[in-house]
C-alpha positions, 0 to 999 in steps of 0.5 A, a space after each residue: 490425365 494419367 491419374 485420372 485414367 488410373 482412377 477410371 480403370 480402378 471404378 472398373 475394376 471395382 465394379 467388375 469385381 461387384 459383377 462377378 462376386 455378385 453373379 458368384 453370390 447369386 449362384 451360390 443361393 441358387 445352388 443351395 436353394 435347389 439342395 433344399 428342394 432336393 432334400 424336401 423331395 426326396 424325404 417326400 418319395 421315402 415318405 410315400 413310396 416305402 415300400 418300393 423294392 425293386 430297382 428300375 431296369 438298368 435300360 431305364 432311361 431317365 431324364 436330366 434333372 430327374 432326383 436320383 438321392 443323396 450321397 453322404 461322406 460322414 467323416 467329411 461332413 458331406 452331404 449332397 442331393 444327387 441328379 440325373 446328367 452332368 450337364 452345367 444346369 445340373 451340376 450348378 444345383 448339385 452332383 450328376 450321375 453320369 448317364 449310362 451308368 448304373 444306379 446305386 444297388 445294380 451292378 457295375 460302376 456308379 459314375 457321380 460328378 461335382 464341381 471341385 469348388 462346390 459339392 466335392 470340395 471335401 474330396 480332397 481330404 478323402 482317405 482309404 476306408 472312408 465310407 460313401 452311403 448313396 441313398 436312393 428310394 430304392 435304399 442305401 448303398 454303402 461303399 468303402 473308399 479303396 483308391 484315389 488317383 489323378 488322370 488327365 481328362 481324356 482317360 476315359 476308363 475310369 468310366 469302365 463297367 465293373 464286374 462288381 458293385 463300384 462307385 466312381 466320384 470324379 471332379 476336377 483337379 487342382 482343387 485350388 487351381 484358378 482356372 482350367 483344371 487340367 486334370 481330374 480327381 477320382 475316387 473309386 469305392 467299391 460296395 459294402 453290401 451283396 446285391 440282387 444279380 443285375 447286369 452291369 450296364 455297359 458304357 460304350 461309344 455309342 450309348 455314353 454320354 460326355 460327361 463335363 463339368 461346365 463353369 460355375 462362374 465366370 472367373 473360373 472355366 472348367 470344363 471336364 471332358 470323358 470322350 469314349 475311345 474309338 
């Protein structure tokens, strides 16, 4: 009877583990399947918008999914398309700018997020210097990588408004963590280039939106939260 039951719970364990590596699977194809889309529909808006030269109001509002561009770390080998929120069904199909944060080439701080398994896994080797080009249609940004630093996923200042042209990249961290992460990895760039005086956009209790990175598959839960200060 015992080893009868021992067998039982290992058919379960094996079909559970099919389950999971299936589910894993299917949005990996998913995940890669929306980059490709991403990269058709954003060499079509360079194709047929070359001429756009003005970057929208910075009060713009734009709506979760909408295709921002691509950011590129060349010495990492990364490259990902870019989407509006950070909602889970965003960053399944890449990396979110955080809502109420400026866009690439208007002054402030550019706020983007991955999961730690996907997109930003190559963060982890990122150094002091490194270059990350975002591109848009409206052009490419380029920014030199100037510190890292771990937080705790309550700091919220890392969300801060910038005097200055700023990139943030946040993920979660441990990268090799299995479960929960506890903290978040940050990497704060700043811009390589003058831009046009455009006033920062200002993230505040009232205007900012939770940013999260929700799971991605079910045998590792992350869950990032940035609440804003009271």
């Amino acid at each position: 009877m015992i080893r009868g039951a021992a067998r039982c719970l290992e058919y379960a364990l094996f079909t559970i583990g099919l389950v999971v590596l299936g589910y894993c699977g299917a949005a990996w194809v998913n995940s890669r399947v929306q980059q490709v889309q991403g990269n058709r529909e954003f060499d079509r808006l360079l194709q047929y918008k070359p001429s756009v030269k003005a970057l929208p109001a910075p009060e713009r509002h734009l709506p979760d999914g909408d295709l921002i561009g691509k950011v590129e770390i060349p010495r990492l080998h990364l490259s990902a398309v870019v989407f509006q929120g950070t909602e889970s069904s965003v960053l399944d199909h890449g990396v979110g700018h955080l809502s109420g944060s400026p866009l690439p080439g208007q002054n402030g701080n550019v706020v983007l997020a991955a999961h730690r398994d996907t997109f930003f896994r190559s963060l982890k080797d990122i150094q002091k210097g490194d270059v990350v080009s975002v591109s848009t249609e409206f052009g490419v940004r380029r920014y030199a990588v100037e510190s890292t630093e771990v937080v705790p996923p309550d700091q919220t200042s890392v969300l801060d408004a910038t005097d200055t042209p700023t990139l943030t990249l946040i993920t979660c961290y441990p990268f090799y963590y299995v479960g929960h992460a506890p903290k978040r990895f940050i990497v704060r760039a700043r811009d390589m280039e003058p831009v046009p005086a455009i006033q920062p956009v200002q993230i505040t209790a009232q205007k900012m939106e939770t940013a999260r990175i929700a799971p991605s598959r079910p045998a590792r839960v992350e869950t990032y939260v940035f609440r804003a200060s009271q």
